[in-house]
C-alpha positions in Angstrom: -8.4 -1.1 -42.5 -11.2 -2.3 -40.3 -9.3 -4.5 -37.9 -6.7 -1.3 -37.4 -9.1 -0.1 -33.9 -8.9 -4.0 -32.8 -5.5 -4.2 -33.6 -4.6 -1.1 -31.7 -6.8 -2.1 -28.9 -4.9 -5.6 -28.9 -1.4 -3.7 -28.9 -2.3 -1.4 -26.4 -3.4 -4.1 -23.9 -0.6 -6.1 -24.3 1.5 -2.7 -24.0 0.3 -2.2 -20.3 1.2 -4.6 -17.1 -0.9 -5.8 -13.7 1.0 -3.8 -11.6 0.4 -4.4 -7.7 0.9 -1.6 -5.0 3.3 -3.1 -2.4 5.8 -1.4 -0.4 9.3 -1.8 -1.6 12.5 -3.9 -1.2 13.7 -1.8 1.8 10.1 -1.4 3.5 9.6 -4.9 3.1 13.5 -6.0 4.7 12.6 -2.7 7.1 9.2 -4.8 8.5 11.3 -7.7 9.3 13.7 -5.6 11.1 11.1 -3.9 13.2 9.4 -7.5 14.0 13.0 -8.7 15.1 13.6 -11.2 12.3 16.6 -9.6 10.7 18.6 -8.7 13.4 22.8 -8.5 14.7 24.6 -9.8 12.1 21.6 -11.6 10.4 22.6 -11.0 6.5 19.5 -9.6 3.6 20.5 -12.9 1.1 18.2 -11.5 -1.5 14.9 -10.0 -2.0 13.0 -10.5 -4.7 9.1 -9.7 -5.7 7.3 -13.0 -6.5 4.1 -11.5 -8.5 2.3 -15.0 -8.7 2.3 -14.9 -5.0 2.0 -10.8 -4.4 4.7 -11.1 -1.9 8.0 -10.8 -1.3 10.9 -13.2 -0.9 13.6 -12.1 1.5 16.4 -14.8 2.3 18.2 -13.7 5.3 21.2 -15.5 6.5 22.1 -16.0 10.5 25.6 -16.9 11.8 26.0 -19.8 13.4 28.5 -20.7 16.3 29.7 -23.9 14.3 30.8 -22.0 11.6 27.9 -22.8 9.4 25.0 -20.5 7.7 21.5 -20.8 8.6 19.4 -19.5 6.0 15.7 -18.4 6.4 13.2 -16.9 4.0 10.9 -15.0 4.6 7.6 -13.6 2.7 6.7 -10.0 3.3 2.8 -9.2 1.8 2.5 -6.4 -0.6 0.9 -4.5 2.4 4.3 -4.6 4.5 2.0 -5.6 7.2 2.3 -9.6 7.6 5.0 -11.9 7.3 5.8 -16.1 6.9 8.8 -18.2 6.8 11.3 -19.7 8.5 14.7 -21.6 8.5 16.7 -24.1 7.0 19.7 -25.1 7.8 22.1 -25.5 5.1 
């Protein structure tokens, strides 16, 4: 009976997450828009939270005139305010 408070205290911390604030899927793929890095016919891939990083992965795929896909990804910070990546062609 007098581990029951530590075991409830253990419960209820493994009961409740880190969560991050960050702006969602479509804030994060509209950023990339506005900054001209999804674009035409540029493809949204995927786009997927990576929580060890705090950012988000969006893999965008461009058209290519020889018939082949370039792929980029892209990370998007939980802010919505700063973006990395690039291509590779595939």
């Amino acid at each position: 009976m007098r581990y029951l408070p530590l075991t409830f205290f253990l419960l209820l911390g493994c009961a409740t997450t880190s969560h991050v604030d960050r702006v969602s899927r479509d804030q994060a793929i509209a950023f990339l828009q506005s900054e001209g890095i999804i674009h035409g016919s540029a493809k949204v891939e995927s786009a997927v939270w990576h929580e060890d990083l705090k950012k988000w992965l969006i893999t965008v795929g461009y058209p290519h005139q020889d018939q082949k896909e370039v792929l980029a990804w892209w990370f998007v910070d939980a802010d919505g305010k700063n973006y990395s990546g690039g291509t590779c062609r595939h």
